[in-house]
PAKE-553550 format. One line per 8 residues: number of its first residue (from 1); their letters; for each residue x, y, z of N, C-alpha, C. Coordinates in pm, whole numbers. Atoms other than C-alpha are relative to their C-alpha. Layout:
NUM> a> X:Y:Z:X:Y:Z:X:Y:Z; ...
This chain:
1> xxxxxxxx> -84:-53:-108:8799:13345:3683:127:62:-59; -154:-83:73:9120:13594:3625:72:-57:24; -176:55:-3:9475:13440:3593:26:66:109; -49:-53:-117:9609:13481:3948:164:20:-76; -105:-48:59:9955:13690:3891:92:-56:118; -86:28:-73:10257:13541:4042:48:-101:79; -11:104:-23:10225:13219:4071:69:-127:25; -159:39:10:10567:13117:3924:65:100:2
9> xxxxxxxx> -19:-138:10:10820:13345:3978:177:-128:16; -157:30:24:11242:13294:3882:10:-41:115; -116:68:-145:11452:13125:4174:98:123:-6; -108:-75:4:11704:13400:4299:116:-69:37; -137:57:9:12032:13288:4239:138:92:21; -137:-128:57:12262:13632:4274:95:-99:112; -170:70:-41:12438:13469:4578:-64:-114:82; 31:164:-68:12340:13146:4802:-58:53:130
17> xxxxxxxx> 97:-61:-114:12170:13370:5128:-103:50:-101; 137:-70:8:11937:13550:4875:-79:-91:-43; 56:190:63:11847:13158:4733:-88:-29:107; 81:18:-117:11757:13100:5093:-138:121:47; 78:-114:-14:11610:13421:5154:-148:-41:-92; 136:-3:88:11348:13406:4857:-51:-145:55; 92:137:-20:11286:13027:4956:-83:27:137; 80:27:-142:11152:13156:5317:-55:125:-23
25> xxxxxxxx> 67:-143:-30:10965:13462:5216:-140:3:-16; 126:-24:-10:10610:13527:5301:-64:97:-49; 144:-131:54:10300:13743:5170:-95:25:114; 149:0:-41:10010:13893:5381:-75:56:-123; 124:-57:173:9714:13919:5133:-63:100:51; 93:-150:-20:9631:14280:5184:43:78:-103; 14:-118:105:9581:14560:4901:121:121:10; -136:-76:-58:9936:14710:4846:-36:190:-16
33> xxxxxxxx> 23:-112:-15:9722:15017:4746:-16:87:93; 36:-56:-62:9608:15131:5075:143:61:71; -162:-34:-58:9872:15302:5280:-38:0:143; 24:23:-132:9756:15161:5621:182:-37:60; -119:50:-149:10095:15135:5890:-16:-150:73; 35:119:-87:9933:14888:6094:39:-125:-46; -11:144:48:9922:14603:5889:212:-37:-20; -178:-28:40:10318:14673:5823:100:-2:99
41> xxxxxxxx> -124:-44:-124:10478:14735:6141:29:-162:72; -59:65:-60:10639:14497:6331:-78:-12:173; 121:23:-81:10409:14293:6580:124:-84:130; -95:57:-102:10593:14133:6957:-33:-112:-71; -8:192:26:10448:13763:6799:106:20:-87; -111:94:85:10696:13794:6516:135:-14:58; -178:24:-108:11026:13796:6786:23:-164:-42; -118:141:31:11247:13543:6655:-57:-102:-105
49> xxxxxxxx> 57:54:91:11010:13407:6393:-9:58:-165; 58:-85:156:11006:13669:6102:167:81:43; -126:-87:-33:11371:13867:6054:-89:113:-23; 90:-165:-1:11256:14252:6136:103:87:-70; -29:-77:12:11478:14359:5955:-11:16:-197; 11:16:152:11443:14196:5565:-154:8:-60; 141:-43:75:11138:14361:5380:59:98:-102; -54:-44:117:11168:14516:5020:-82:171:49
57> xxxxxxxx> 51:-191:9:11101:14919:4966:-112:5:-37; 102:-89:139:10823:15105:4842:-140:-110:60; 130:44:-53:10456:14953:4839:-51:-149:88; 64:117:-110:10490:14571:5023:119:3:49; -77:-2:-110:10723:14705:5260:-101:-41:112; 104:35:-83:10642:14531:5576:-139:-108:-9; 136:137:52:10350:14252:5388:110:-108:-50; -69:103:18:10650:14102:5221:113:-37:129
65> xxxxxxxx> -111:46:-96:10868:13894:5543:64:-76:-67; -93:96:-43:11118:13678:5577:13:-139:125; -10:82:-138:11087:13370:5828:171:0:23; -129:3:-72:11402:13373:6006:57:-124:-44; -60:106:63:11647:13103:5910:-37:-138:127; 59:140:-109:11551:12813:6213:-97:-7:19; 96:-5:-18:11257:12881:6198:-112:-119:-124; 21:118:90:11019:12611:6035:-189:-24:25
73> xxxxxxxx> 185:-32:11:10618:12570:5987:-48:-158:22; 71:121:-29:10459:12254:6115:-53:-80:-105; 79:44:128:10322:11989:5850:-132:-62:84; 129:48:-25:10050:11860:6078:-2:-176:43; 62:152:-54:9965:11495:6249:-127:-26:57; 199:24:-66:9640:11300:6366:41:76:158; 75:-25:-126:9485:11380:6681:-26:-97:70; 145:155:-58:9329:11069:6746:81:-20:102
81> xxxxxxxx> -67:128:-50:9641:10902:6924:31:95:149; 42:-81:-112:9687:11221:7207:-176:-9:64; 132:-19:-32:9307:11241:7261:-16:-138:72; -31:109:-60:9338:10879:7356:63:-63:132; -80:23:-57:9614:10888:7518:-58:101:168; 34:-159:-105:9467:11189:7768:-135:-65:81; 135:88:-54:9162:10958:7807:42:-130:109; -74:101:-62:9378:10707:7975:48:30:121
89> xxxxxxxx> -43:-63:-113:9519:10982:8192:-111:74:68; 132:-53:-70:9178:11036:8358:-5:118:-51; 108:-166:47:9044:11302:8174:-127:-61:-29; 161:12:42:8696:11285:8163:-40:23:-118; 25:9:142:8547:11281:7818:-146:144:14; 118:-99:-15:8290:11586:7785:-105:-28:4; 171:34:-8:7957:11380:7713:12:-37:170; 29:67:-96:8031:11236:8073:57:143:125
97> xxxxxxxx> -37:-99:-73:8124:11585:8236:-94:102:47; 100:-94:-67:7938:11760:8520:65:90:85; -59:-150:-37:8021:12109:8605:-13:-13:114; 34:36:-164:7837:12084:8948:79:-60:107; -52:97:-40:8032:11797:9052:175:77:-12; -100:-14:11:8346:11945:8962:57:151:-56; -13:-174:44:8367:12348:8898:169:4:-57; -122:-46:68:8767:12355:8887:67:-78:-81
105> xxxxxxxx> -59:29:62:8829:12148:8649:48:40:-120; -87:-114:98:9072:12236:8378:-66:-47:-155; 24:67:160:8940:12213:8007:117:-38:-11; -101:99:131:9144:12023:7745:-78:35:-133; 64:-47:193:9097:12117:7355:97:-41:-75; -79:51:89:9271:11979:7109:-51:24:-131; 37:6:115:9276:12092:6777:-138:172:2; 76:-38:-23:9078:12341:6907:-191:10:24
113> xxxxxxxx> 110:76:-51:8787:12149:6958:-13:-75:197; -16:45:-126:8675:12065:7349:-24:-122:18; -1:135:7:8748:11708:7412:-53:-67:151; 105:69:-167:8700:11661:7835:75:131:62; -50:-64:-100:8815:11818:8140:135:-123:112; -81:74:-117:9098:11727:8403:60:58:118; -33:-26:-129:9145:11706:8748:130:91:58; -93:-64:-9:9509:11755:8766:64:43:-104
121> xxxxxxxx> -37:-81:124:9606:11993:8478:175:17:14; -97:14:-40:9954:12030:8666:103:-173:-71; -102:109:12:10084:11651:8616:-57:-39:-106; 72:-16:106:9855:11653:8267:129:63:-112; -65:-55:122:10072:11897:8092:200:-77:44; -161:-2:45:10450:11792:8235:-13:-158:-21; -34:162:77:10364:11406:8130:-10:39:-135; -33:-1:160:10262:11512:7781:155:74:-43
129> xxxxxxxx> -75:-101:83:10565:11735:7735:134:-21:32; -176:89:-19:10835:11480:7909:-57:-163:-135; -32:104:76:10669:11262:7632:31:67:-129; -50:-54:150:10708:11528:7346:166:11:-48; -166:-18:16:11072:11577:7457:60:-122:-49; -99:105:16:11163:11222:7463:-10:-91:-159; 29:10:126:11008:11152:7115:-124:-92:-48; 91:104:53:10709:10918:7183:-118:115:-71
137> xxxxxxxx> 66:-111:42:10505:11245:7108:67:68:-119; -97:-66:88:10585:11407:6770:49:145:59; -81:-151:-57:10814:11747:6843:-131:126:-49; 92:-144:44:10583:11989:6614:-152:10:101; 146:-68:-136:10276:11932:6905:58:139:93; -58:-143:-86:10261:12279:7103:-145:-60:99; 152:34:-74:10083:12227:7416:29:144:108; 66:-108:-55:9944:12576:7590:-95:-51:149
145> xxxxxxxx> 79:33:-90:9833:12541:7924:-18:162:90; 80:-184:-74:9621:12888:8058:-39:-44:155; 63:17:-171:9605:12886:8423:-72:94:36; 102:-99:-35:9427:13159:8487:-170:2:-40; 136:-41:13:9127:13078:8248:-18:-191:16; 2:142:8:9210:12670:8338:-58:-45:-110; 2:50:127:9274:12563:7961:122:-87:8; -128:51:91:9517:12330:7816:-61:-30:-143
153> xxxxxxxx> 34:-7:167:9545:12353:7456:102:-72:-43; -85:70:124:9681:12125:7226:28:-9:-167; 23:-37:135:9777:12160:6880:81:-84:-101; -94:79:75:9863:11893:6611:-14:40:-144; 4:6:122:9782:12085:6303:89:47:-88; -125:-68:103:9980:12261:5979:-23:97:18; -5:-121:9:10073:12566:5902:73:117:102; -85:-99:-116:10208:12690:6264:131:3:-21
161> xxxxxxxx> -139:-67:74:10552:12875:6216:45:-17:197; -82:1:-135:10778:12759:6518:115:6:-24; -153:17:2:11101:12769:6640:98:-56:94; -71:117:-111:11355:12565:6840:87:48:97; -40:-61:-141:11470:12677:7184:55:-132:56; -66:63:-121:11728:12493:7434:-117:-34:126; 84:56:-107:11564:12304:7669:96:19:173; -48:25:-144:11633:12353:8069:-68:-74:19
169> xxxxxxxx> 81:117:-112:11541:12069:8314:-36:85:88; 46:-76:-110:11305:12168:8518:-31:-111:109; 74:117:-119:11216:11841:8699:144:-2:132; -126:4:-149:11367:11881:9068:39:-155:5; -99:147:-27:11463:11475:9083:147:-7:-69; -127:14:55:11751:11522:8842:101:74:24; -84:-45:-69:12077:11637:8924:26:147:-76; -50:-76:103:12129:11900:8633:-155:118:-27
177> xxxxxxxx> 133:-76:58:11785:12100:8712:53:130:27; -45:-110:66:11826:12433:8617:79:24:-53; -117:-18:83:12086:12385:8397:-52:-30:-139; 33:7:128:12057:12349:8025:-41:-144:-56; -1:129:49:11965:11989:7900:172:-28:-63; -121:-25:89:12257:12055:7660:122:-82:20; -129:24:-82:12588:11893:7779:84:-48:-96; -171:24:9:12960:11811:7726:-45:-91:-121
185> xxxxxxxx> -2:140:66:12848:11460:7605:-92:11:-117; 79:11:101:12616:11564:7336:68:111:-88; -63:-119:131:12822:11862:7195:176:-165:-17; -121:71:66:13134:11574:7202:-22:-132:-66; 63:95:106:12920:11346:7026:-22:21:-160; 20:-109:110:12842:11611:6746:134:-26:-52; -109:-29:4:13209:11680:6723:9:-150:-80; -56:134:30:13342:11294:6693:-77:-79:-150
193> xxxxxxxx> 43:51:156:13065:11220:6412:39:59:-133; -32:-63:114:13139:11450:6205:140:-4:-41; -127:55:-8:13510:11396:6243:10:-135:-61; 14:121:68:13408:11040:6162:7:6:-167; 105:40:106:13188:11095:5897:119:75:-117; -145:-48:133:13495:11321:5681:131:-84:-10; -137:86:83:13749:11077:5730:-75:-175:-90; 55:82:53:13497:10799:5623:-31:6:-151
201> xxxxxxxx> 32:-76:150:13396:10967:5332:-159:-27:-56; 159:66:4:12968:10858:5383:-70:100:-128; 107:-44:64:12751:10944:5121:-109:125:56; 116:-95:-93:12451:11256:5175:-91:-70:17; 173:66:-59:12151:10995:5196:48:-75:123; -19:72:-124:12331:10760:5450:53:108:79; -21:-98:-69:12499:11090:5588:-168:33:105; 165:-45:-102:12096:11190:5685:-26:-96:106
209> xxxxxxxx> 58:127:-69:11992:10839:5771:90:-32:146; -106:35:-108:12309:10759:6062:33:146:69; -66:-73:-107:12372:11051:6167:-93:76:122; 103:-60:-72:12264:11206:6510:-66:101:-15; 24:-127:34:12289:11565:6465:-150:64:30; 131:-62:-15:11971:11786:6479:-151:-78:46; 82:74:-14:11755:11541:6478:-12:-97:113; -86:44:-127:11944:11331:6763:-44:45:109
217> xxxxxxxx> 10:-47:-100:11889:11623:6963:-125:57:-4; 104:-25:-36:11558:11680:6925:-85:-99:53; 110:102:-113:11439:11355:7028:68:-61:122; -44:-2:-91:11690:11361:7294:-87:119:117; 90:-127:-72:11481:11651:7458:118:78:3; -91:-43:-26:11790:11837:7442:-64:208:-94; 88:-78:99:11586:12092:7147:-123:14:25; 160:10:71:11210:12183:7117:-38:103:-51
225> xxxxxxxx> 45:-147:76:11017:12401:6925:-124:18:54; 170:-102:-77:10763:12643:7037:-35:82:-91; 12:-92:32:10527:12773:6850:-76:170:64; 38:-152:-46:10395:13173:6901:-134:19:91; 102:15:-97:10130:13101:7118:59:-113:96; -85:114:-123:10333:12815:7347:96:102:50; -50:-137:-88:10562:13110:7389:-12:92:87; 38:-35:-71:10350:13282:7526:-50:-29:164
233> xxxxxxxx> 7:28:-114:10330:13056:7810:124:-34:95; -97:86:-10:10694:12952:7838:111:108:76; -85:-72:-118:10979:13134:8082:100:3:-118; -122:10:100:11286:13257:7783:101:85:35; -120:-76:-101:11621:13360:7931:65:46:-209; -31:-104:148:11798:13573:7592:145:-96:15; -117:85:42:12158:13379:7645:31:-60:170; -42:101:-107:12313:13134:7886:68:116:140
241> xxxxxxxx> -51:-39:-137:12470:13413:8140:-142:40:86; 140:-7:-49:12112:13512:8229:-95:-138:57; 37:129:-96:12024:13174:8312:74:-47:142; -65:-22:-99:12322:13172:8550:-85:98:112; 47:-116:-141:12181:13501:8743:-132:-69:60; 105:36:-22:11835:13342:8706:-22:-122:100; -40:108:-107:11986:13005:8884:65:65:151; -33:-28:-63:12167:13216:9139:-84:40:88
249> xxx> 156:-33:-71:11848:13416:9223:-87:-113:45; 77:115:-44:11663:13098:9296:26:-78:124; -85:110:-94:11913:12935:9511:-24:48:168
């Protein structure tokens, strides 16, 4: 077999963004000889996942990206313990599923494999996804629910490139629905630790371990990440005054 070329390649060091830069940069494996467009141009999935604007000159313009800096690639978890868990929430298991008996029911796939069907696909997807917020569910699951072709899709594997979006409440019982999860008390929580944590003077491993920060707020549901196909099912206001008009319009 030939020596694959490029295997190791220097660390860029000129200034501390192009360090980052080279650490998040991607390849598509296509033939830099051809001079196809297509493969090169700028696709709607990469919005907010790939910067459109960092690609080198000349022949892997456009093959060589950039993932955007928040942006982050799934490492993958079992299956087993959702599939379970979904079995509990009356989903029918597929060996025991009759079409006849039940035409609208909604698949379920996980992993992309078909696991059962369920009745109510509605109170199906917002229990799994008030348990992804609150953290009994890991964050990197993306769950896809197609109403039109009655699918829900679940996905616990590697490799998906997501990214982390503000959460609104949508559940009408709470007082703060349509407003941002976000609040006062979690940005003056932020604030006060870190204030802490410099006059304390903590170490960076117990710094990780104690502190809330990012992590805090992702298993606060306050964060989640979606990846490029959950997007596609998901309602995304561009900044907080647009959520205003969008709350006003509603009212």
């Amino acid at each position: 077999a030939s020596a694959k070329a490029g295997v190791s390649q220097v660390l860029n060091r000129y200034t501390y963004a192009s360090t980052l830069s080279h650490l998040r940069r991607t390849n598509t494996p296509v033939g830099r000889d051809g001079k196809l467009a297509k493969p090169r141009q700028l696709h709607n999935s990469h919005w907010g996942l790939v910067c459109p604007a960092e690609t080198p000159e000349g022949q892997a313009c456009g093959l060589v990206k950039n993932l955007s800096l928040m942006c982050y690639v799934s490492v993958g978890s079992d299956a087993g313990p959702i599939s379970d868990f979904m079995s509990q929430r009356n989903m029918q298991l597929l060996e025991e599923y009759d079409q006849n008996q039940n035409p609208d029911a909604t698949k379920v796939f996980v992993n992309g494999v078909w696991v059962g069907v369920h009745s109510n696909a509605q109170q199906l997807v917002s229990t799994v996804q008030e348990l992804r917020r609150n953290g009994t569910l890991s964050y990197e699951m993306s769950l896809i629910r197609d109403i039109r072709d009655r699918e829900f899709k679940i996905f616990t594997d590697a490799g998906r490139v997501m990214r982390p979006l503000f959460v609104v409440e949508s559940d009408v019982r709470k007082p703060n629905r349509n407003h941002l999860v976000f609040s006062q008390d979690h940005y003056n929580k932020l604030v006060a630790e870190q204030q802490a944590q410099a006059a304390a003077g903590v170490g960076e491993e117990e710094k990780t371990e104690l502190t809330y920060g990012w992590k805090g707020l992702i298993q606060d549901g306050v964060i989640e990440y979606l990846d490029a196909e959950e997007e596609e099912t998901a309602m995304i206001v561009m900044s907080p005054e647009d959520l205003g008009e969008w709350r006003d319009m509603k009212m």
